[in-house]
C-alpha positions in Angstrom: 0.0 0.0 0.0 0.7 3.7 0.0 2.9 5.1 2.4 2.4 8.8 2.6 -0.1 10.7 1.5 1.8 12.3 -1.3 1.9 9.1 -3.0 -1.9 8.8 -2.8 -2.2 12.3 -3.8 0.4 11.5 -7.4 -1.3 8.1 -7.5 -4.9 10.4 -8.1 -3.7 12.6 -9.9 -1.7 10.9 -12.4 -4.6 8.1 -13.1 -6.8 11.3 -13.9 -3.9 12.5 -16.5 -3.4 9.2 -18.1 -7.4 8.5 -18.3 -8.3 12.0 -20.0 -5.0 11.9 -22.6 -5.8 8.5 -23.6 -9.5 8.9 -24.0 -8.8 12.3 -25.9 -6.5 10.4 -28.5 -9.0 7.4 -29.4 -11.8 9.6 -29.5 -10.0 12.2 -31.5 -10.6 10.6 -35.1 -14.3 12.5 -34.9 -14.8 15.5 -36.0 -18.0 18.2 -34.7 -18.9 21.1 -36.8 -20.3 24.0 -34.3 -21.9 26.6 -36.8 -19.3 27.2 -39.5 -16.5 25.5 -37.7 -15.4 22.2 -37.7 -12.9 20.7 -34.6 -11.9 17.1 -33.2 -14.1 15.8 -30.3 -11.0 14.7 -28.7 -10.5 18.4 -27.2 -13.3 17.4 -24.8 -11.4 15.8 -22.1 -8.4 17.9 -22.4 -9.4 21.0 -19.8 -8.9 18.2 -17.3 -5.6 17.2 -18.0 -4.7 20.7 -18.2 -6.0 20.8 -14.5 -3.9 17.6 -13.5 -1.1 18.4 -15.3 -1.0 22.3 -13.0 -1.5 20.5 -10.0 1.3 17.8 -10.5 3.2 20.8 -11.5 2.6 22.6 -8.5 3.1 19.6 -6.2 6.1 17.3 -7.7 7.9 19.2 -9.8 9.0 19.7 -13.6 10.5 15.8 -13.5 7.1 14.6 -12.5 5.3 16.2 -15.2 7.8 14.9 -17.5 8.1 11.7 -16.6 4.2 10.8 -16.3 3.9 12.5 -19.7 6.4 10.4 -21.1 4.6 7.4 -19.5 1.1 8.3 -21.1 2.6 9.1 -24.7 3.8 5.1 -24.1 0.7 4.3 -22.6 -1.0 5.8 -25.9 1.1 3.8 -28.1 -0.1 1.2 -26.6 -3.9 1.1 -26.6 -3.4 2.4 -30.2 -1.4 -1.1 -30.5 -3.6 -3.2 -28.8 -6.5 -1.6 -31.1 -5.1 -2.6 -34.3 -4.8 -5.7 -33.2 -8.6 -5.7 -32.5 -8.9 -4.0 -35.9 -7.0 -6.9 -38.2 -8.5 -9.9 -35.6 -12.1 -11.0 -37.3 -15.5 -10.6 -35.5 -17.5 -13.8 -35.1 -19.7 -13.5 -38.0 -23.5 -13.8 -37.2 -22.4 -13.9 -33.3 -20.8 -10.2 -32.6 -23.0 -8.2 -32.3 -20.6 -5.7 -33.8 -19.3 -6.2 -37.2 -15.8 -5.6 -38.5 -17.3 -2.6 -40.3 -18.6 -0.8 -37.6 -15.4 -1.6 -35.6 -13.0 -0.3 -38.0 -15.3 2.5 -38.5 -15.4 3.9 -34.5 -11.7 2.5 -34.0 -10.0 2.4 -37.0 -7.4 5.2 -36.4 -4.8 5.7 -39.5 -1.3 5.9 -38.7 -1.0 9.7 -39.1 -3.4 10.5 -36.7 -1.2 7.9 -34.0 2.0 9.6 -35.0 -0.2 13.4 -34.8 -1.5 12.7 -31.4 2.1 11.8 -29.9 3.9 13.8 -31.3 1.4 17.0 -30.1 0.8 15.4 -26.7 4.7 15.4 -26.2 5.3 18.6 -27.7 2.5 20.5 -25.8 3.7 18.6 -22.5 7.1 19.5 -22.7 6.7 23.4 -23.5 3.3 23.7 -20.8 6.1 22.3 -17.8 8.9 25.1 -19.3 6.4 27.8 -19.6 4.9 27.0 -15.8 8.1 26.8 -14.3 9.4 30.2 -16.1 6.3 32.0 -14.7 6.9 29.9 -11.1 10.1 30.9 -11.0 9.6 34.5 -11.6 6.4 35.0 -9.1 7.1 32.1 -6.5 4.0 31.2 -5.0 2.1 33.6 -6.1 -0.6 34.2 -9.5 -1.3 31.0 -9.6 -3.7 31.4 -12.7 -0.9 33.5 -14.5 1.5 30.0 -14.4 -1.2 27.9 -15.6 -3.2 29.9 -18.3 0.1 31.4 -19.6 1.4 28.1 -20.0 -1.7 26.3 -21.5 -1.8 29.8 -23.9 1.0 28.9 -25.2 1.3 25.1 -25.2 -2.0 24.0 -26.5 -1.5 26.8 -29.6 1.3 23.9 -30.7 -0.7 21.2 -30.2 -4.1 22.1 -31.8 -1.9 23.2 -35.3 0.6 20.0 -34.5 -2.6 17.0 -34.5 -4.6 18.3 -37.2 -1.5 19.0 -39.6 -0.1 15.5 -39.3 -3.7 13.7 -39.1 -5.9 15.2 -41.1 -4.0 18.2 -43.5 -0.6 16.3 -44.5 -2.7 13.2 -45.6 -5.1 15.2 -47.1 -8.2 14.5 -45.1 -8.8 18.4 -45.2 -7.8 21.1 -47.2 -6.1 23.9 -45.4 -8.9 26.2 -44.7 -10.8 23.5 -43.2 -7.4 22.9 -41.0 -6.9 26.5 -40.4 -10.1 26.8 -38.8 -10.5 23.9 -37.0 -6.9 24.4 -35.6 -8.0 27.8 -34.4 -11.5 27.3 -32.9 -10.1 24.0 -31.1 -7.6 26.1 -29.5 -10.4 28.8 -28.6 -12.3 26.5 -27.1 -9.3 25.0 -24.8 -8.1 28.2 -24.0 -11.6 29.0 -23.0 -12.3 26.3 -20.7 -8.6 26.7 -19.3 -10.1 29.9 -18.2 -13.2 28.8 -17.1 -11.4 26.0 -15.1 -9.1 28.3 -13.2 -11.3 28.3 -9.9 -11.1 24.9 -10.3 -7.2 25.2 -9.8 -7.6 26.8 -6.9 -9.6 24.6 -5.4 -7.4 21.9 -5.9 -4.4 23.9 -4.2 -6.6 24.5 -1.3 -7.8 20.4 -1.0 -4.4 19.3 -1.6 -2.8 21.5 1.1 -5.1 20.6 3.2 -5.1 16.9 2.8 -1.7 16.9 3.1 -1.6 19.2 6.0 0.7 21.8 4.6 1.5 25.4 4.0 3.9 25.4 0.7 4.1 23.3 -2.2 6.4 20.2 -2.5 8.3 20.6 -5.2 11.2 17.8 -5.3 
């Protein structure tokens, strides 16, 4: 079992991280049209990691972000492995109750967007931990919500261009209008929940400190 309660509080967090990142990437083959605009569903569960990904920044450090995001990207390769295995393995004809068709249609991911949604989930990951830890740096521990909007600001503008270039534009999927716009409104709409979801970062700090009965933030 867990020996501190800092392990329990990583051991939360972290499954929350992994969850939303790999749901995000095997629902991310959909795309939503709202009015003019069209943008992946997979942006759905990515306020939340944005959430997890602050706090686990706040609490354990710029290695611990980097580490579990390295862990998830393999995590990612995985299911997208054990999928197209799922994909190439026949369904019971007359006995599934889903057909191959339908299976490859919901799961049937290409391999742009699997290469797309690493590469964007690393690259976003790695320049959201160096943007927080500038702004940490330079205020201590204070304006919380300028750390974690500036560095979602600026992260999540390389990974709503990065996804849809590699899965959708460079195979030609869309033309580059269509990936223009979606790029653009999908990173509206995160930046706009980031925002929306600030409180929510607060609240974290304030149950976290509180659970683990302290005043400052652990940061090794």
């Amino acid at each position: 079992m867990f020996k501190t309660k800092r392990e329990i509080v990583f051991i939360i967090l972290a499954g929350i991280f992994i969850t939303n990142a790999v749901v995000a990437e095997l629902i991310g083959g959909k795309l939503i049209q709202i009015g003019p605009f069209v943008m992946s569903i997979g942006i759905l569960p990515w306020p939340i990691v944005f959430l997890t990904t602050d706090l686990i920044n706040e609490y354990f450090g710029e290695k611990g972000v980097k580490k579990l995001s390295f862990i998830t990207a393999c995590l990612i390769a995985y299911a997208f492995l054990i999928l197209f295995m799922a994909i190439v393995i026949p369904a019971a004809k007359g006995i599934s109750p889903v057909n191959d068709e339908q299976f490859q249609a919901v799961f049937g991911q290409s391999m742009w967007i699997i290469v797309g949604s690493i590469i964007a989930f690393m690259v976003s990951q790695l320049i959201d931990v160096s943007v927080f830890w500038f702004f940490k740096n330079k205020t201590g521990d204070k304006k919380i919500w300028l750390r974690t909007t500036g560095s979602t600001v600026i992260s999540q503008l390389f990974d709503s261009f990065i996804v849809l270039g590699i899965a959708f534009w460079l195979p030609g999927k869309i033309d580059f209008d269509t990936f223009l716009s979606s790029a653009l409104v999908g990173y509206t709409f995160k930046l706009s929940i980031a925002i929306v979801l600030t409180p929510l970062i607060y609240l974290g700090h304030y149950l976290i400190k509180k659970y683990l009965n302290e005043h400052t933030s652990l940061k090794e």
